[in-house]
Structures are given as structure tokens and as C-alpha cells.
N, C-alpha and C positions, 0 to 999 in steps of 0.2 A: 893715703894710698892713691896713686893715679894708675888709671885705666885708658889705654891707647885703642880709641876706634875711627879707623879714618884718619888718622892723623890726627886727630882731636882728642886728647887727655884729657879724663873728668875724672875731680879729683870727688873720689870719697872719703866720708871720716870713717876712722876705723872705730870708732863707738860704734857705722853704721855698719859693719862689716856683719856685726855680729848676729843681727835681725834679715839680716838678706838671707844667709847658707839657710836659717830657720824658715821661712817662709819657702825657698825653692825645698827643701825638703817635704815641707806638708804637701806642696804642691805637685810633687814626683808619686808624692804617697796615695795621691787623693787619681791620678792615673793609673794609678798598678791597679787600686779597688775596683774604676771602672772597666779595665780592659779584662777581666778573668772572672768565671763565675764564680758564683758561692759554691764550696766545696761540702759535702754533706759527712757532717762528724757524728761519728758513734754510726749507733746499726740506725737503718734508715726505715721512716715510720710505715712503708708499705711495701712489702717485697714478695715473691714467690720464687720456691728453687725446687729441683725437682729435675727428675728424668723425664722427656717426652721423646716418645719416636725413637729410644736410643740415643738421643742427647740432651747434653746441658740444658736445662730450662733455668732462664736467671733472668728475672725482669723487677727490674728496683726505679720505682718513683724519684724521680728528681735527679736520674740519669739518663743521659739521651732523649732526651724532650719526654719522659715516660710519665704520667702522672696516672693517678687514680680517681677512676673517675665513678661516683654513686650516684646513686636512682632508685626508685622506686616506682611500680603501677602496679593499678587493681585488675583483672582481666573480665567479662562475662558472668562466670560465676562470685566475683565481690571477693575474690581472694590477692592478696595483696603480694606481691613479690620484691623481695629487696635485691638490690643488685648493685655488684664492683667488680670493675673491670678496670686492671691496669695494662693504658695501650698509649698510643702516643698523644703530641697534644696535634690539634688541627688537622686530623686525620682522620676520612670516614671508611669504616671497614677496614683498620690496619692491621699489617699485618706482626703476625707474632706478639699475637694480645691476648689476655685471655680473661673470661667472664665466669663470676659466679653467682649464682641466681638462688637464693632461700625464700620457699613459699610459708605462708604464713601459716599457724595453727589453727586457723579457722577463719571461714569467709564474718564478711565485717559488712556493714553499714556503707553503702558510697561515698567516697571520699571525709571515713570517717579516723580518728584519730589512732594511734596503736598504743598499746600499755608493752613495750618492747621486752620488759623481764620474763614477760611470757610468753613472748613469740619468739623468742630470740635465745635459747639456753647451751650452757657446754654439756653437750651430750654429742652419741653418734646418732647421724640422720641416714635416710637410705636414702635413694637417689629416684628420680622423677622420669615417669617414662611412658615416650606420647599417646600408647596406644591405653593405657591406663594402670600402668604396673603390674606385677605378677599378684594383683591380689587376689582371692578365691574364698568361695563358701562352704560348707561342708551341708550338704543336701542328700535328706534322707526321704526315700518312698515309703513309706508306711500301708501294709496291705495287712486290711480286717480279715480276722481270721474268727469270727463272731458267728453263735449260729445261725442269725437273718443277717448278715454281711452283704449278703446277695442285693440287700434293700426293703425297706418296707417296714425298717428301724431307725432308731435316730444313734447317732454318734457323737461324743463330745473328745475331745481331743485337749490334752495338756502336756507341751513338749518338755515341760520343766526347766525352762529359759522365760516365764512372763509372758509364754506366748501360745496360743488356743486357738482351737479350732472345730467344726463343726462339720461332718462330714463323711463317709465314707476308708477313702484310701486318699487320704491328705498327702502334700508333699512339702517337707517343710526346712525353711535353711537356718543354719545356725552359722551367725555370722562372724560369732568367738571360735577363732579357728584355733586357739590354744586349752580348747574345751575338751578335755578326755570323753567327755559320757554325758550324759544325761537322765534323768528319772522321769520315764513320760507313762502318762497315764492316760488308760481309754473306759469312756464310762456307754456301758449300750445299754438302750432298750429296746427291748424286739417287738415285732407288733401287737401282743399277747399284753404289753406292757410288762416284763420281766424285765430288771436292773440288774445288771453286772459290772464290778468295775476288775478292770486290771493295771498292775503297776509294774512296770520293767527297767530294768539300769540298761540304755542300750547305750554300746561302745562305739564313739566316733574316730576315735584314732585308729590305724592297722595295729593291728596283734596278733603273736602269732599262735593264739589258738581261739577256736570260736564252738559255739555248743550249742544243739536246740534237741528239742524230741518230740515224738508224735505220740497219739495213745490210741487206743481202741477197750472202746466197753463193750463189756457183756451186761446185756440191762437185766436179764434175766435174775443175776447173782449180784449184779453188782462188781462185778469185777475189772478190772482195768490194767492193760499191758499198756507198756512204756518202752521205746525204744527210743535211745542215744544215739544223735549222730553228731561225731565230735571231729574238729581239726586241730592238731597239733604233732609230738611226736609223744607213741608210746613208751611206756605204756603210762597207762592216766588210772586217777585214782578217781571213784565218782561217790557224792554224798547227794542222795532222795530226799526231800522233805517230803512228805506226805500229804500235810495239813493238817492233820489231826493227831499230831505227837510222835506219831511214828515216823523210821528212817529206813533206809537202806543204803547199801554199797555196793550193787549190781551193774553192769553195766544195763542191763535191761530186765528191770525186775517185772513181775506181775504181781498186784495188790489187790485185795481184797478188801472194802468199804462198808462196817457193820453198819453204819447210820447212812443211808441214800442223802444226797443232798451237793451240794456247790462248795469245792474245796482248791484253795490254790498249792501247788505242787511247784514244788523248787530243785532243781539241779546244779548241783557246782562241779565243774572238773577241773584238776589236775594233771597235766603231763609231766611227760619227765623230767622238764625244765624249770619247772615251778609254775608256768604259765598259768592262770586260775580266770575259769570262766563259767560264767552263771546267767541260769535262766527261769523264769518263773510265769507259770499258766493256770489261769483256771480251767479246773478238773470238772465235771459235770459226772458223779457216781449212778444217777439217774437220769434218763431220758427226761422227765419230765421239769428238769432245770434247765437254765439256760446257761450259756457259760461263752466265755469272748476272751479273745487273743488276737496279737498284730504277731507279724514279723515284718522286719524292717530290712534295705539296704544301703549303705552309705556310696555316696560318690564326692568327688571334688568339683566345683562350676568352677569358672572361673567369671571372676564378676570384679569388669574393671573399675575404677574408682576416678570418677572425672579433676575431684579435687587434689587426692594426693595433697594432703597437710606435712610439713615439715618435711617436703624432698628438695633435694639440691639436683640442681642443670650445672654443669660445667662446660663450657663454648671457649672451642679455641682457634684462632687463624694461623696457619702459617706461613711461613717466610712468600708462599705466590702468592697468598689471600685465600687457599682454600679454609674454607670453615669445617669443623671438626664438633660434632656434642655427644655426649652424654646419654642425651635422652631418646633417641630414636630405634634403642636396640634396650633390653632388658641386659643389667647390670651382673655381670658373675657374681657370683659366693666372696671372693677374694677382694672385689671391690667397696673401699668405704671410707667416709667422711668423717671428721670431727671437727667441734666447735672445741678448743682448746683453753681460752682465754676470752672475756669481753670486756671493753674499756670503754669508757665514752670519749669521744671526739671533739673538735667543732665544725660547726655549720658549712656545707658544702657553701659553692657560689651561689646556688641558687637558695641559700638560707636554709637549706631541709637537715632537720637533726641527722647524726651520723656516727656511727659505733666503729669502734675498730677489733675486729674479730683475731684470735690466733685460731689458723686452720692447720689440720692435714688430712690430706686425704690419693686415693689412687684410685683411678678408675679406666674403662676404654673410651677411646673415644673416635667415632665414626663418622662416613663423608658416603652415602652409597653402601657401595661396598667394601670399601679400606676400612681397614680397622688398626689404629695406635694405640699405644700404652702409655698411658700418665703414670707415672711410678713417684712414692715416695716426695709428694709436693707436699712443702710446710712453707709457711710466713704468714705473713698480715695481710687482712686487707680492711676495705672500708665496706659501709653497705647504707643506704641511707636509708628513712623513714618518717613516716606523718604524724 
């Protein structure tokens, strides 16, 4: 075969013809791989989608410079935060990025290692919030109602939670706020040194009926009137213990006590609705006994929680760079998180191990005074750790 260039004809053999098209072909081939990126097949390993603001949220690693970028630090209190955020690459404060932040299950040793199956679970988390979350105690006053109350007796106090006390008119918090009730007990000795204990179920949740009574004796005869004052709706059915075997079903009976002496006396009522509420006191049938009762009132504190174990912060910029979170307003009823799925990964660049979570979750998310809607966000993300 001859080839004209210049006027100059070089002749090839066509044995060689055959090794040329072959090699300009790898060579065209070996062009096309470096002029076009790598295309990303199948679903891609770090993604979120979702509603925000009323629009499309769709941010996927390894489109438009997007990558996922994990971290982790310890803060003050030695609690550990894992964090992923897919935003761009070489960019500080980009915009239309967004962060996810899981604090650990409990503060840890500085710069101490993590057992991640236990910090790290598919479960629902609540969310993290700066002023300390909406957590609360349930705080009861407790007023002696003993007959040296006034002082000049000693007091012992058993809230029926592990937990005692010595004193007076205690005030005491019970920090199991999914605690119905309690069995607290108060033991007096009056200055005389007479011992009396009393035992009560007192109710910390609302309910809607509640019952106490008061008595008045005749020491003369021994006799003792009892009045009911009950809240619920009528009408209520009422059942007396006595303490000495006998009963009644009076709303305010009057009893009669052939042996003088120290008797506990119990009250249960019924309303219309089945509502059932009970109360129980020591009787004193003689002056010359002693006899001791509380009454109590519950309230709610609120008692913030600086660590906040297992909340999620959600941080988001957008499209100007304003930043948007989570955490600066307390989270509606409607809003909430899940861990879906956990996987292991590999090593970010900076060598730190690195999970790969399935999340969903919706929450608000605020700047001042704006407030956005994150709806309906599921995908992957990363979250590193020590």
C-alpha cells in the first residue's frame, strides 16, 4: 500500500496495515476514558431526598463535586458526636449542604475509643435542643400532717423510688417521669418519743378523680366522724376500712372504736366512670396516741439535661448560605428520626472508621425567626468514629 504526503509516497506492507487501525483504536479509546467522568452505576452510596422549603431536596455524592464528608468530636462534657455532611468538595460553608450530628449514649474517657454497636442503633432518636430539651421532673411537696409536725419530732421519709429522707415537709423529685405512683412512707416520733408509721400510694400522673378526708374525735366516747372530699363525676360509690375489721359505705360515716388506741383507716372511691381512688390514714381513737399523715402535691419542673444522649441536630444551608437547625427551637410532636439500616464502610481520608447509616426523618428547621419544613428525607449517609 502506498501513502501520499508531500509528494512523498511511503510504502507500507499490508501485513502492517493491520497493527496500525489496532493500535489508533486503543489510542482513540484510551482519549474518550480521559476526556468524561466516571459515571455513577446503580443507586449511589450517599444520598438524601426529601422535601425542604416546598422543594425538591436531592443531594447525591459523586454528582457535582458533592461528596460526604464524616467527623467526629468529643465537646466539654466528654460526649462524643458523630457527624455527615454531604456538601461540596473545596468549599467552606456551602451552600445547599446538609449536616447530621448523633450524640453518643453516654459521655466517655477523652479521646477514648467507641464500641459503636452501642452507640450507634436502628431505633427512633428525638432530637437535640440547645436550651436543654423539653425534659422535666415530676416534684412532689410533701406537708406533715403529724401530731408534733409543727417540730420537736423527728421525721423519716421513704419516697419508694431508693430514695429518703429526713425531715419535716420534704420536697422530693422523681425523675421516672413514666412513673404512675408511688408507695411512700413516713415514720414520726414525737417528742414524748411515740412511733407512728404511715404508708400512702400517692398518684403522679393527672387523673381524673382524686379523694382525701378529715376526721374529728370525741375522746370522751371515742368516737370519730369522717368526711369525704372527693373529685370526679357523680355519683361515686365509697368503701371505709376501718382497721379493725369493720367497713362502711357512707359518704361520711361516724364510727364508734370499742378498744381506744392507733388505727389506720382507708378510703376508696368510685365515680361514675370507674375512676377509683384511695386513701389511707392513721386514726388516733384516743387522745393519748399519737398518730401522723402527709398530704402531698405534684407539679411538673422542668429540669434541662445538658447532655442529651442519643439526639440528632440537623444543619442546613441554603442556596445564599443561610444556615438553618434543628436545634434551637424545641421539636413538634410530628417531628422524628430514624436509624433504618447500619453497614460498615471504609476508612474516611483521614483513616477514621465510618458506618454507613439508612436514615429517615422530618423535622423544622430554623434561622431567627424563619422557620422551614424538612419533610419526608430518606437515604444514606456516612458518620465517622474513634
Amino acid at each position: 500500500m502506498m501513502i501520499k504526503t508531500n509528494k512523498t509516497y511511503i510504502h507500507i506492507p499490508l501485513r502492517n496495515l493491520f497493527w496500525i487501525f489496532i493500535l489508533l483504536g486503543i489510542s482513540l479509546q484510551t482519549c474518550k476514558q480521559a476526556e468524561f467522568p466516571e459515571e455513577i452505576i446503580g443507586d449511589p452510596t450517599f444520598y438524601l431526598e426529601g422535601q425542604i422549603d416546598g422543594k425538591n431536596l436531592d443531594l447525591v455524592a459523586g454528582l457535582d463535586d458533592y461528596y460526604m464528608k464524616t467527623e467526629y468530636f468529643q465537646d466539654a462534657l466528654q460526649v462524643y458526636s458523630f457527624s455527615g455532611t454531604l456538601t461540596q468538595l473545596d468549599c467552606d460553608k456551602c451552600p445547599e449542604s446538609m449536616q447530621v450530628i448523633i450524640r453518643d449514649v453516654r459521655a466517655r474517657e477523652l479521646a477514648s475509643a467507641v464500641v459503636i454497636d452501642s452507640a450507634i442503633e436502628t431505633k427512633t432518636y428525638s432530637y437535640y435542643h440547645d436550651k436543654g430539651g423539653n425534659n422535666y421532673v415530676l416534684r412532689v411537696s410533701f406537708q406533715n400532717q403529724s401530731g408534733s409536725g409543727g417540730g420537736g419530732g423527728t421525721y423519716s421519709w421513704d419516697f419508694g423510688d431508693s430514695s429518703t429522707h429526713i425531715g419535716i415537709n420534704p420536697i422530693h423529685d422523681y425523675t421516672d417521669t413514666s412513673r404512675v405512683s408511688a408507695n411512700v412512707c413516713l415514720e414520726s416520733t414525737d417528742p414524748s418519743g411515740c412511733v407512728t408509721t404511715i404508708c400512702n400510694e400517692i398518684i403522679l400522673k393527672d387523673q381524673d378523680c382524686q379523694v382525701d378526708f378529715v376526721h374529728h374525735l370525741d375522746s370522751s366516747i371515742s368516737y370519730v366522724t369522717f368526711m369525704a372530699d372527693v373529685q370526679g363525676d357523680a355519683p361515686f360509690d365509697f368503701q371505709w376500712d376501718f382497721g379493725d375489721g369493720f367497713s362502711a359505705s357512707l359518704g361520711n360515716p361516724g364510727y364508734f372504736y370499742g378498744n381506744p388506741g392507733l388505727y389506720t383507716v382507708c378510703l376508696t372511691v368510685t365515680d361514675a366512670n370507674g375512676c377509683e381512688a384511695s386513701i389511707c390514714k392513721n386514726i388516733a381513737a384516743d387522745p393519748t396516741f399519737c398518730e401522723n399523715n402527709f398530704t402531698y402535691e405534684v407539679q411538673k419542673k422542668a429540669a434541662p439535661d445538658p447532655y442529651q444522649f442519643s439526639t440528632i441536630t440537623v444543619n442546613w444551608r441554603d442556596q445564599s448560605g443561610k444556615k438553618y437547625t434543628s436545634a434551637s427551637e424545641l421539636q413538634p410532636s410530628n417531628s422524628s428520626f430514624e436509624i433504618l439500616e447500619i453497614l460498615p464502610y471504609e476508612e474516611n481520608e483521614a483513616g477514621e472508621k465510618v458506618l454507613r447509616l439508612k436514615v429517615k426523618f422530618s423535622c423544622e428547621l430554623y434561622h431567627n425567626d424563619e422557620v422551614i419544613q424538612l419533610e419526608d428525607a430518606i437515604g444514606y449517609i456516612g458518620i465517622a468514629y474513634p
